[in-house]
PDB file of N, CA, C and O in Angstrom:
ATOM      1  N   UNK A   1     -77.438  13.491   6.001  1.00  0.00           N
ATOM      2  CA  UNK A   1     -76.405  12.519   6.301  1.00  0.00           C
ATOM      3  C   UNK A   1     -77.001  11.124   6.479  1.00  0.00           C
ATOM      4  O   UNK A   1     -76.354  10.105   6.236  1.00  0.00           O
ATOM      5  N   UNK A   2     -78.304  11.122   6.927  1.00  0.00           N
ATOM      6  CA  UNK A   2     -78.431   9.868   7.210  1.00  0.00           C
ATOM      7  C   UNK A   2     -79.008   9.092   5.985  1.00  0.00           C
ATOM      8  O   UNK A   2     -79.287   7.915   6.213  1.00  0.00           O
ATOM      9  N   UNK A   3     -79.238   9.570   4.684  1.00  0.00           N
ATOM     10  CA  UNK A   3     -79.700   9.501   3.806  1.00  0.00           C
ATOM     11  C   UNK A   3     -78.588   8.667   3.000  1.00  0.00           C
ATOM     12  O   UNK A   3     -78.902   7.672   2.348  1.00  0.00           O
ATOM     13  N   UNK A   4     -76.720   9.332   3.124  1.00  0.00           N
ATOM     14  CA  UNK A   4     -75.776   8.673   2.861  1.00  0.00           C
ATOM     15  C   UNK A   4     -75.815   7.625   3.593  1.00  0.00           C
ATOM     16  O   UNK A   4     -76.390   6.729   2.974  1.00  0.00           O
ATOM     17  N   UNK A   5     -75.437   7.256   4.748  1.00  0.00           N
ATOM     18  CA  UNK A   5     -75.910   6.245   5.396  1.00  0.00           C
ATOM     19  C   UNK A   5     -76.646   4.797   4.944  1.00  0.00           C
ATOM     20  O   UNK A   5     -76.308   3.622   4.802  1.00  0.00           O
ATOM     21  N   UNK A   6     -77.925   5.655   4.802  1.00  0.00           N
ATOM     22  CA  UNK A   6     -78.769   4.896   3.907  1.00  0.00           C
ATOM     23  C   UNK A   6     -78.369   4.009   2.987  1.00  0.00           C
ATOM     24  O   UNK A   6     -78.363   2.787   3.130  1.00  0.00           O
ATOM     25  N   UNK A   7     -78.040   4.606   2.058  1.00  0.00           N
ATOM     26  CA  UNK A   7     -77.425   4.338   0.832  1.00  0.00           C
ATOM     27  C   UNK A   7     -76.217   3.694   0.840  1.00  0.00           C
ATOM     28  O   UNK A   7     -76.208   3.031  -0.197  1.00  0.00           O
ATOM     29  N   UNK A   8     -75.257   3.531   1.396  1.00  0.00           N
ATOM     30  CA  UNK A   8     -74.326   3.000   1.567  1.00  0.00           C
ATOM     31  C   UNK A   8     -74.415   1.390   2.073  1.00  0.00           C
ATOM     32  O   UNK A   8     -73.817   0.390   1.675  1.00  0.00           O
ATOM     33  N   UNK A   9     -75.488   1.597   3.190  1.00  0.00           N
ATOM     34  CA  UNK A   9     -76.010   0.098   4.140  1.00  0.00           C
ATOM     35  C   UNK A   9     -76.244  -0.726   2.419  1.00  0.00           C
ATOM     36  O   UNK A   9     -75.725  -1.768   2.017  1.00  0.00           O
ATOM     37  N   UNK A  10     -77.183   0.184   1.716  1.00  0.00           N
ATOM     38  CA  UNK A  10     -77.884  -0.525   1.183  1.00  0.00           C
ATOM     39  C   UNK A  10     -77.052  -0.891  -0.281  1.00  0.00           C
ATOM     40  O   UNK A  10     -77.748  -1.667  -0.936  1.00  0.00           O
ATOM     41  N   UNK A  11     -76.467  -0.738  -0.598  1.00  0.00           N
ATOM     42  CA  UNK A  11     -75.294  -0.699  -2.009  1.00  0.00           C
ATOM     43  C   UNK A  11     -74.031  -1.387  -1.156  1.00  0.00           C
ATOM     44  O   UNK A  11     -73.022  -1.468  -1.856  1.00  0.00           O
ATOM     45  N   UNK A  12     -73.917  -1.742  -0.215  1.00  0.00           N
ATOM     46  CA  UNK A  12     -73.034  -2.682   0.842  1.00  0.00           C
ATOM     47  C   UNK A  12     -73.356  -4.397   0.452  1.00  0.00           C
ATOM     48  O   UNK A  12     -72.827  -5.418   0.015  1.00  0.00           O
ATOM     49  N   UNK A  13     -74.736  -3.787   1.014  1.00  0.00           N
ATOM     50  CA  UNK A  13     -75.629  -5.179   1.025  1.00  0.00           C
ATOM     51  C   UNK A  13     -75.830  -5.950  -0.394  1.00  0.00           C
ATOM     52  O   UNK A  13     -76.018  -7.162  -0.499  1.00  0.00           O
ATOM     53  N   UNK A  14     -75.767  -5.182  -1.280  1.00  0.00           N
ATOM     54  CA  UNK A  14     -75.679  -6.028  -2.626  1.00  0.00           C
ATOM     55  C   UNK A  14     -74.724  -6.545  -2.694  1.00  0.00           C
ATOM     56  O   UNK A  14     -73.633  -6.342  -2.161  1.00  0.00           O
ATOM     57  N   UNK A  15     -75.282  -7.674  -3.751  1.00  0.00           N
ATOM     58  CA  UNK A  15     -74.213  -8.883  -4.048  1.00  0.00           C
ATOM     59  C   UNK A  15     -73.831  -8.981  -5.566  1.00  0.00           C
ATOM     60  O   UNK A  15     -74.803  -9.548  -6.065  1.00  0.00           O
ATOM     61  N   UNK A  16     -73.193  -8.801  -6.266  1.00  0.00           N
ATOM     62  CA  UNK A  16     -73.240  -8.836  -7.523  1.00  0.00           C
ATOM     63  C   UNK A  16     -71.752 -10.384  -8.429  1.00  0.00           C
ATOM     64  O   UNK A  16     -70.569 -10.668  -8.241  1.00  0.00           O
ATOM     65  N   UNK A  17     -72.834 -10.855  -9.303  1.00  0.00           N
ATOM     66  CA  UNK A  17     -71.792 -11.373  -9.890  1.00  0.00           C
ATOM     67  C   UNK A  17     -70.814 -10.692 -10.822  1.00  0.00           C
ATOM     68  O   UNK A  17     -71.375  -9.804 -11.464  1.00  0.00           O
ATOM     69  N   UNK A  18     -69.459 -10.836 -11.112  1.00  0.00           N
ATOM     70  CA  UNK A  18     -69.227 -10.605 -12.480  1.00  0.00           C
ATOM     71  C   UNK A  18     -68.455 -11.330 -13.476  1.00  0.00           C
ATOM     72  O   UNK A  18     -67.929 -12.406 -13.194  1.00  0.00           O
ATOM     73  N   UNK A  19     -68.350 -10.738 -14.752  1.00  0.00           N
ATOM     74  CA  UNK A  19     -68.094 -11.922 -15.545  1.00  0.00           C
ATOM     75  C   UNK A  19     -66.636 -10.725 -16.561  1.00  0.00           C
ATOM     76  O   UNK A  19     -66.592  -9.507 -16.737  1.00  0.00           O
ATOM     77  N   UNK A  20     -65.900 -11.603 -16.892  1.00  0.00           N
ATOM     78  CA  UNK A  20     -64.714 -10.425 -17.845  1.00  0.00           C
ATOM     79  C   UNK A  20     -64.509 -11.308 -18.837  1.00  0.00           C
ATOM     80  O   UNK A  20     -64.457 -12.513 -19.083  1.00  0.00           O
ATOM     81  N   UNK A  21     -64.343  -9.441 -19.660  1.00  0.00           N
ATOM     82  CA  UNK A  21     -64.964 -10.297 -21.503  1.00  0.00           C
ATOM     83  C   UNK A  21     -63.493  -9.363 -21.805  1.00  0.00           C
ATOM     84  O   UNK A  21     -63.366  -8.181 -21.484  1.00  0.00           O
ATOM     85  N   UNK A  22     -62.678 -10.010 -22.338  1.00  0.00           N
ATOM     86  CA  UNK A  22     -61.556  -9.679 -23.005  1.00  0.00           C
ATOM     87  C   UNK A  22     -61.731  -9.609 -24.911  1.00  0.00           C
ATOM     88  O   UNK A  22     -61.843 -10.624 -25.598  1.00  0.00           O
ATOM     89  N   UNK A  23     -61.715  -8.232 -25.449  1.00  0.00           N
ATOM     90  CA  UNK A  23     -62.073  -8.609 -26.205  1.00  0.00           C
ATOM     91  C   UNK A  23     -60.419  -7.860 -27.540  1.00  0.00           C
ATOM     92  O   UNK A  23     -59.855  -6.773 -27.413  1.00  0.00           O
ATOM     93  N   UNK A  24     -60.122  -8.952 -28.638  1.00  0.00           N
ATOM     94  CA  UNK A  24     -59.360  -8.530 -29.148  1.00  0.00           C
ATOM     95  C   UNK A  24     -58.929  -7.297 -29.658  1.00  0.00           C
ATOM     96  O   UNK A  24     -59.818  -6.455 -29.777  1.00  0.00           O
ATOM     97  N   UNK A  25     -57.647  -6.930 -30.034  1.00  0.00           N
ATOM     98  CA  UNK A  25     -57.335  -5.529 -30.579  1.00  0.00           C
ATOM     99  C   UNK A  25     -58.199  -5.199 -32.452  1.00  0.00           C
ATOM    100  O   UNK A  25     -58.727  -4.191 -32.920  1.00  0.00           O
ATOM    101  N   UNK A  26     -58.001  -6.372 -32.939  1.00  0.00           N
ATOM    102  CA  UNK A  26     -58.979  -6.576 -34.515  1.00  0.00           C
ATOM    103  C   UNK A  26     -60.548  -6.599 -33.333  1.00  0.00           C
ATOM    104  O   UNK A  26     -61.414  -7.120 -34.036  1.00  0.00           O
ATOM    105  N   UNK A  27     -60.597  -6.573 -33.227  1.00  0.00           N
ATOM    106  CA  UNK A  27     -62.504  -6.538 -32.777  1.00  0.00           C
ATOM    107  C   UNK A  27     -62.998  -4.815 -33.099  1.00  0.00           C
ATOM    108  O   UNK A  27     -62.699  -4.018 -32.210  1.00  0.00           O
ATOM    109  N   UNK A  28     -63.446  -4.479 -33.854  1.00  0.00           N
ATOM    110  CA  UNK A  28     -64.291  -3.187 -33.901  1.00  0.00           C
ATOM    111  C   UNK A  28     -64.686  -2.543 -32.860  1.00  0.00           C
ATOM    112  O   UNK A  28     -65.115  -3.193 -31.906  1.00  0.00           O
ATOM    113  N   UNK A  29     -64.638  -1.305 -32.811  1.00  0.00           N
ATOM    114  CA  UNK A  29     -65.360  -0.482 -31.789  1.00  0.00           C
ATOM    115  C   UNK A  29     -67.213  -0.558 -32.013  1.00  0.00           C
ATOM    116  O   UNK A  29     -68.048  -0.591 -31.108  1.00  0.00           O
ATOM    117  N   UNK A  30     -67.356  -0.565 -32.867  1.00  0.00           N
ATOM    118  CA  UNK A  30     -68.794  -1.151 -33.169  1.00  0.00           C
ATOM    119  C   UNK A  30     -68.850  -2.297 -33.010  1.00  0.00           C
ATOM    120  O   UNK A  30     -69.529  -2.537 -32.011  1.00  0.00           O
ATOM    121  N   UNK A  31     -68.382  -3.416 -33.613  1.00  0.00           N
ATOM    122  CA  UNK A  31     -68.844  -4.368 -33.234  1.00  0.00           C
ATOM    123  C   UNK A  31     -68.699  -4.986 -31.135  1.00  0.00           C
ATOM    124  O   UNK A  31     -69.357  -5.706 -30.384  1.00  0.00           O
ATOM    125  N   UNK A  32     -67.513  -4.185 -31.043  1.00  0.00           N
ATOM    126  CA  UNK A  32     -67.458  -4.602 -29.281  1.00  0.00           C
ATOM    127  C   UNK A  32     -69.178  -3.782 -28.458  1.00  0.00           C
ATOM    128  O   UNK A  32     -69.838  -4.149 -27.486  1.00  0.00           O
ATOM    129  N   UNK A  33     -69.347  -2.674 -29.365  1.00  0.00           N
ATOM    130  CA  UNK A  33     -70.151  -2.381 -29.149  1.00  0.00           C
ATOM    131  C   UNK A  33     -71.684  -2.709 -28.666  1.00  0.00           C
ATOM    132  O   UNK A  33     -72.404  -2.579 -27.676  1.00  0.00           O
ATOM    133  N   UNK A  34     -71.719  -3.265 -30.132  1.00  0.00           N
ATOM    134  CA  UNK A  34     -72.988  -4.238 -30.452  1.00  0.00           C
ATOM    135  C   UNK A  34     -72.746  -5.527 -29.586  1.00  0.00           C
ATOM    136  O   UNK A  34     -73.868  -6.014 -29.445  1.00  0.00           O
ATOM    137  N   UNK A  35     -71.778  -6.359 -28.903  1.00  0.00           N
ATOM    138  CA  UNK A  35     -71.393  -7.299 -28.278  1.00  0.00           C
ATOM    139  C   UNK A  35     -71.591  -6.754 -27.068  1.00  0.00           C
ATOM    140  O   UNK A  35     -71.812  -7.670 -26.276  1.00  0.00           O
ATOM    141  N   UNK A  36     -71.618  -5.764 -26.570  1.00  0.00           N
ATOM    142  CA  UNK A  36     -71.844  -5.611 -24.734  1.00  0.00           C
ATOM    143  C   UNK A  36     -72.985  -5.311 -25.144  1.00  0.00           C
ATOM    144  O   UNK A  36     -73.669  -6.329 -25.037  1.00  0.00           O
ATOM    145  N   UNK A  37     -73.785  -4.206 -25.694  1.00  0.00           N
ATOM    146  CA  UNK A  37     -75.028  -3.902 -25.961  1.00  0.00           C
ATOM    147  C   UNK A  37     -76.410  -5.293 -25.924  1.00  0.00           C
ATOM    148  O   UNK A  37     -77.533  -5.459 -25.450  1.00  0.00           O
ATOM    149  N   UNK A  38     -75.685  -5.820 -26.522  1.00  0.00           N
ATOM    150  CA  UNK A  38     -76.484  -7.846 -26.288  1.00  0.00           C
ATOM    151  C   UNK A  38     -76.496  -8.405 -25.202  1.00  0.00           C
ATOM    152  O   UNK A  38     -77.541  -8.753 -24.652  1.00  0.00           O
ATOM    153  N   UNK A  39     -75.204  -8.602 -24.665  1.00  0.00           N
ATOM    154  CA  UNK A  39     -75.428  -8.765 -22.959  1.00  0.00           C
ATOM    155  C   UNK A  39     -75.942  -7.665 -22.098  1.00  0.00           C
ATOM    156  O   UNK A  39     -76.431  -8.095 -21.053  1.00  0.00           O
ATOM    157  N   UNK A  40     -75.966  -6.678 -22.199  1.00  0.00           N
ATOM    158  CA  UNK A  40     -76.696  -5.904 -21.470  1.00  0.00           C
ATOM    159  C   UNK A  40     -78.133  -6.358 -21.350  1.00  0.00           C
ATOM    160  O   UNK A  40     -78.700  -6.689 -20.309  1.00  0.00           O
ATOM    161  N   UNK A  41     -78.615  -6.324 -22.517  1.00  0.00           N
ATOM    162  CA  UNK A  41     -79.940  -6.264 -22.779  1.00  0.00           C
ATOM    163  C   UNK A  41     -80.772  -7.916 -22.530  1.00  0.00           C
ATOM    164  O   UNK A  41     -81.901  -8.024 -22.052  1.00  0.00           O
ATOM    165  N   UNK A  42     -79.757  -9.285 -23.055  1.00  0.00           N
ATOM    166  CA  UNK A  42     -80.446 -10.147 -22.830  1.00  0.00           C
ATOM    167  C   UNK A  42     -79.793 -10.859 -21.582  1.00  0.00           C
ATOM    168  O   UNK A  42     -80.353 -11.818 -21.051  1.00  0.00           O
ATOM    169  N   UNK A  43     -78.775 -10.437 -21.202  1.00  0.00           N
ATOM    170  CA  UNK A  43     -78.117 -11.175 -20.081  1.00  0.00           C
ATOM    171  C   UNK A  43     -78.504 -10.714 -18.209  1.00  0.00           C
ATOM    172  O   UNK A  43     -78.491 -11.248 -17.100  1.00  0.00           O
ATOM    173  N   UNK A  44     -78.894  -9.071 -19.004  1.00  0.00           N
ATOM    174  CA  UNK A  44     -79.172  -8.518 -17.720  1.00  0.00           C
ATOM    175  C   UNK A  44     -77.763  -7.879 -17.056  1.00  0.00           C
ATOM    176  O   UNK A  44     -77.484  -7.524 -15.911  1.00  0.00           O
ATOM    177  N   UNK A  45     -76.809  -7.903 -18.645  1.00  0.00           N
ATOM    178  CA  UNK A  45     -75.320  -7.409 -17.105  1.00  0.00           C
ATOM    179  C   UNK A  45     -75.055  -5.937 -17.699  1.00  0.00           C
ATOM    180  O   UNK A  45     -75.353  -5.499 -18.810  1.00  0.00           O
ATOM    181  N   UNK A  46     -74.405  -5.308 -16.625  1.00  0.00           N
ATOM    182  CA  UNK A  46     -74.128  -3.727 -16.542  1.00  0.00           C
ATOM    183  C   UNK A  46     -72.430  -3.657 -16.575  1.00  0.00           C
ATOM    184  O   UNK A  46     -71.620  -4.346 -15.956  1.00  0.00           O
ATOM    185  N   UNK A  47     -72.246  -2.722 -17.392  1.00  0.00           N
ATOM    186  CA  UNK A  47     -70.707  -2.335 -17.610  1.00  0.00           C
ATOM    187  C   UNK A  47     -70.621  -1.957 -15.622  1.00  0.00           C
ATOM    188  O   UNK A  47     -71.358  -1.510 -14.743  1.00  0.00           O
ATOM    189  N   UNK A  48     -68.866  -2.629 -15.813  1.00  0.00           N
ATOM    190  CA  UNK A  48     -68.809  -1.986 -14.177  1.00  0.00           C
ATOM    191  C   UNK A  48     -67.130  -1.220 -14.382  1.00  0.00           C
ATOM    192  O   UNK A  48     -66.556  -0.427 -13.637  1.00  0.00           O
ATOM    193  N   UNK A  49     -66.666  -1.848 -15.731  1.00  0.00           N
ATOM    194  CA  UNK A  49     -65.407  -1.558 -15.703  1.00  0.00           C
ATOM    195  C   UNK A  49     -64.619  -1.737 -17.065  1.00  0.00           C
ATOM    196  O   UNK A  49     -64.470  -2.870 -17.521  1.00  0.00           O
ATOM    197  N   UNK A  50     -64.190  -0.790 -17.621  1.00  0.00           N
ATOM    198  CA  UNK A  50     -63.455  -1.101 -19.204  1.00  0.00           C
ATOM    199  C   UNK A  50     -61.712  -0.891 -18.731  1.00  0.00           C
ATOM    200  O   UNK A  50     -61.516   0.119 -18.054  1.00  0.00           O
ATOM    201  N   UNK A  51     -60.591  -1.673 -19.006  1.00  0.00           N
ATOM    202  CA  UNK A  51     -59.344  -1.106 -19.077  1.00  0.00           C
ATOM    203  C   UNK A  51     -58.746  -1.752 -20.824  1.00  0.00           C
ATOM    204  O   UNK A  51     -59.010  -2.817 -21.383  1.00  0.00           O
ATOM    205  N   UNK A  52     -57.998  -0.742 -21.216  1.00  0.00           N
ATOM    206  CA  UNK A  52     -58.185  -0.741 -22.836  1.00  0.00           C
ATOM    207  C   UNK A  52     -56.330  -0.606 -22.276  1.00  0.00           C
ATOM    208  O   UNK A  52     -55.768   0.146 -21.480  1.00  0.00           O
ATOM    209  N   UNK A  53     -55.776  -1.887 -23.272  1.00  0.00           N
ATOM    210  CA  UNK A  53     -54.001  -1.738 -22.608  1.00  0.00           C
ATOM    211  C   UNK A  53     -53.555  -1.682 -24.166  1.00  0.00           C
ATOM    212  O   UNK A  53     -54.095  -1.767 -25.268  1.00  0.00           O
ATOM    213  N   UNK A  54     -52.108  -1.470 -23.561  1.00  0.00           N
ATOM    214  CA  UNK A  54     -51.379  -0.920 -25.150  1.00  0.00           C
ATOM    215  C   UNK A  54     -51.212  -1.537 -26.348  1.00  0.00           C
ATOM    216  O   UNK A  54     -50.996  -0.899 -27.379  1.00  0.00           O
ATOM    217  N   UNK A  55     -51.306  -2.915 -26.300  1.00  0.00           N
ATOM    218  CA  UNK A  55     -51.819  -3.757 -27.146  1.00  0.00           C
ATOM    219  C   UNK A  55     -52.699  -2.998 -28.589  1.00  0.00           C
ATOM    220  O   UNK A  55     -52.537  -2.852 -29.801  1.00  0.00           O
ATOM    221  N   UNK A  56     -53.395  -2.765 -27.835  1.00  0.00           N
ATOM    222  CA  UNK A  56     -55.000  -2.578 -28.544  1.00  0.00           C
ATOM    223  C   UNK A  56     -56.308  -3.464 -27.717  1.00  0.00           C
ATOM    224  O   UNK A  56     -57.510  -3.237 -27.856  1.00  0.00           O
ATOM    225  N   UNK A  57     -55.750  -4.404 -26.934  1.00  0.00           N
ATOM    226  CA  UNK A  57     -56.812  -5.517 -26.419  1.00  0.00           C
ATOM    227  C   UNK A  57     -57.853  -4.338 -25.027  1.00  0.00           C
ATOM    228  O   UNK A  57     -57.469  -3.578 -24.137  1.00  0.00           O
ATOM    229  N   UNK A  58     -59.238  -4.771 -25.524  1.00  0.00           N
ATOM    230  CA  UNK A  58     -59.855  -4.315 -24.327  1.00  0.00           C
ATOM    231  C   UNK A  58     -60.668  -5.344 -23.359  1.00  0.00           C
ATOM    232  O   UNK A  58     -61.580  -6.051 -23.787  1.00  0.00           O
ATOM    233  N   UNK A  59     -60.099  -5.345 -21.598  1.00  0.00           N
ATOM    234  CA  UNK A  59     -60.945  -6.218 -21.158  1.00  0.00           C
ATOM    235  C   UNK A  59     -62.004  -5.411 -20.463  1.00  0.00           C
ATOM    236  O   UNK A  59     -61.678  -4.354 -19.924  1.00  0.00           O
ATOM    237  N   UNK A  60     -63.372  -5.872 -20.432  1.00  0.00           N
ATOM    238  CA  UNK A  60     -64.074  -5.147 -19.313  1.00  0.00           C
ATOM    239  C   UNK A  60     -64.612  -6.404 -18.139  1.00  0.00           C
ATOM    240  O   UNK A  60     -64.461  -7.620 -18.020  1.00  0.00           O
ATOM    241  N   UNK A  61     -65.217  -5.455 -17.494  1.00  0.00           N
ATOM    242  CA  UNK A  61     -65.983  -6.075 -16.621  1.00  0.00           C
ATOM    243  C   UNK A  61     -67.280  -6.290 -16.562  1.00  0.00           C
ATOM    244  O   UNK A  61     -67.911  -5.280 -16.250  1.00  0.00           O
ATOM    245  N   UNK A  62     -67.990  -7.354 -16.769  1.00  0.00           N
ATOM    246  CA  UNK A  62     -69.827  -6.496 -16.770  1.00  0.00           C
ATOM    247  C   UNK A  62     -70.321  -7.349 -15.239  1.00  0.00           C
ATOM    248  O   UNK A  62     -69.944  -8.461 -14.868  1.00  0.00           O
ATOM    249  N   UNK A  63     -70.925  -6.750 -14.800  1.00  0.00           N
ATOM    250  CA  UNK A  63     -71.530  -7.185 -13.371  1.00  0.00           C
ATOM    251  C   UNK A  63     -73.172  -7.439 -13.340  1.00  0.00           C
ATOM    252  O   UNK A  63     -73.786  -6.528 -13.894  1.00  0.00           O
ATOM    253  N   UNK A  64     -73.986  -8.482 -12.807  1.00  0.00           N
ATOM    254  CA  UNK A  64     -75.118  -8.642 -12.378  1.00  0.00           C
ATOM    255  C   UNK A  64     -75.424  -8.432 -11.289  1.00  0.00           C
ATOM    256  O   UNK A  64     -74.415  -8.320 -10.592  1.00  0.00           O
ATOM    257  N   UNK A  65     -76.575  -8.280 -10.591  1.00  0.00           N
ATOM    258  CA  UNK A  65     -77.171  -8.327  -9.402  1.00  0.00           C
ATOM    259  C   UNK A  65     -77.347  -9.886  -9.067  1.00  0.00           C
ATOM    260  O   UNK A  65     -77.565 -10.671  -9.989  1.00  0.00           O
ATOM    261  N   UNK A  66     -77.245 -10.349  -7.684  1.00  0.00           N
ATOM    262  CA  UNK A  66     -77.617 -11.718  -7.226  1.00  0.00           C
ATOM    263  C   UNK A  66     -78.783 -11.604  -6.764  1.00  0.00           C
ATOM    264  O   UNK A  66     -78.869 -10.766  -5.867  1.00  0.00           O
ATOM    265  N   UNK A  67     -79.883 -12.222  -7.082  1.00  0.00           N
ATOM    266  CA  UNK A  67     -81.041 -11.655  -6.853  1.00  0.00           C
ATOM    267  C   UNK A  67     -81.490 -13.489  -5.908  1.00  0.00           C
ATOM    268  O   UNK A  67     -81.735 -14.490  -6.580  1.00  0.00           O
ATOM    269  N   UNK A  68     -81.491 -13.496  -5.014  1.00  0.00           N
ATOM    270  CA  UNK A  68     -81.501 -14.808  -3.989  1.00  0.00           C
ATOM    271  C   UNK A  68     -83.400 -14.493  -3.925  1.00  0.00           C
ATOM    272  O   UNK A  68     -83.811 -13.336  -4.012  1.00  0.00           O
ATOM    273  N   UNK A  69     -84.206 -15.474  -3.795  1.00  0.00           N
ATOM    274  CA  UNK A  69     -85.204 -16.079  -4.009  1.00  0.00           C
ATOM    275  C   UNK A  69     -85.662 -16.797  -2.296  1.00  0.00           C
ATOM    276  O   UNK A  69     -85.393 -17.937  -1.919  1.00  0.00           O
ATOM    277  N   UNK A  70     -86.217 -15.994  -1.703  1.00  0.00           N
ATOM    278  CA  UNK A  70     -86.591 -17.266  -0.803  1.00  0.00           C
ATOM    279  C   UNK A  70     -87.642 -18.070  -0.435  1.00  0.00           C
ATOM    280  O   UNK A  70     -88.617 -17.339  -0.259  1.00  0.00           O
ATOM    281  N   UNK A  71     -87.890 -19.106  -0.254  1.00  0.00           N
ATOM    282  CA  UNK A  71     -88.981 -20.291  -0.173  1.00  0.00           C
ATOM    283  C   UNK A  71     -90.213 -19.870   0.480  1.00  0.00           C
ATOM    284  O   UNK A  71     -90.140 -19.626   1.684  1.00  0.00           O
ATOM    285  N   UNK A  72     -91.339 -19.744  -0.118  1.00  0.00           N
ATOM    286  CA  UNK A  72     -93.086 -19.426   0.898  1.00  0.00           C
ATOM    287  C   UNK A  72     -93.577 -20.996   0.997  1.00  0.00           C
ATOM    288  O   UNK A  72     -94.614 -21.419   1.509  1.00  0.00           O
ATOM    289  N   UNK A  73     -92.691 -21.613   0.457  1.00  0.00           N
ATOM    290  CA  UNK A  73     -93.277 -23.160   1.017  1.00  0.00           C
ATOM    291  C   UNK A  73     -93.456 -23.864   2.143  1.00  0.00           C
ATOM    292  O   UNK A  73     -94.243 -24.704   2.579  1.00  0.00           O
ATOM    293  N   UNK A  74     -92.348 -23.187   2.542  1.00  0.00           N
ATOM    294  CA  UNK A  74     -91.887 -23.539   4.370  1.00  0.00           C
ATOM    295  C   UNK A  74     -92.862 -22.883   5.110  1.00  0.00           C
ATOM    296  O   UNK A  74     -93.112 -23.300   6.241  1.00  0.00           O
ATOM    297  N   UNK A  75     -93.672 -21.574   4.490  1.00  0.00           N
ATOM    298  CA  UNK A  75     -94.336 -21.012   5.811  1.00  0.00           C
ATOM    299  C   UNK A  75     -96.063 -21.293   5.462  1.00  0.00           C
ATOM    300  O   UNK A  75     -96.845 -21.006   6.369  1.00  0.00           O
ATOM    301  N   UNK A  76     -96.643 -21.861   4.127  1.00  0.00           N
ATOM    302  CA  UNK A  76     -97.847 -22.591   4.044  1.00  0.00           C
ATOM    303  C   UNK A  76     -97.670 -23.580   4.536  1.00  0.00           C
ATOM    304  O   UNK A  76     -98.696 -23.599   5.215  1.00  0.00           O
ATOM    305  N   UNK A  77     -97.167 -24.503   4.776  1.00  0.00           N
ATOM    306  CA  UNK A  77     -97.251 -25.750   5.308  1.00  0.00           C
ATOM    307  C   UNK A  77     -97.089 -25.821   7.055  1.00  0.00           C
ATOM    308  O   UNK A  77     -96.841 -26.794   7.767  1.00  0.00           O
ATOM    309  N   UNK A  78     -97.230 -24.991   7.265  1.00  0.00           N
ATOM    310  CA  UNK A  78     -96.580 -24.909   9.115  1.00  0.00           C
ATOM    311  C   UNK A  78     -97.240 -24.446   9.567  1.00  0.00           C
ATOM    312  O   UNK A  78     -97.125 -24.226  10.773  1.00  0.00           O
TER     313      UNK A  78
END
């Protein structure tokens, strides 16, 4: 149990951006394909969510991690 716990604190604590890619009903299943497959790979973003409506139009969701950076400048100089 405390292992869930764990895991939860810690998947809480993330921050993620995301970004929604609406993509037309003429757009290919391959080519939408090959189009998330590219952001995955050079953007760094992860499918978080596809809803496909009656249209034919599919929007998803792709999500990043916020990856915050903090300063060692402040603590050499002091």
């Amino acid at each position: 149990m405390a292992v869930d716990q764990a895991r939860a604190a810690r998947t809480s604590a993330a921050q993620y951006e995301y970004r929604v890619v609406t993509i037309p009903r003429t757009t290919s299943r391959n080519d939408a394909r090959r189009m998330l497959t590219d952001e995955a790979e050079y953007g760094r973003w992860e499918l978080a969510r596809t809803r496909l409506y009656a249209g034919g139009e599919r929007r998803v969701w792709l999500r990043r991690k916020i990856i915050r950076v903090r300063s060692t400048l402040v603590e050499t100089l002091g």
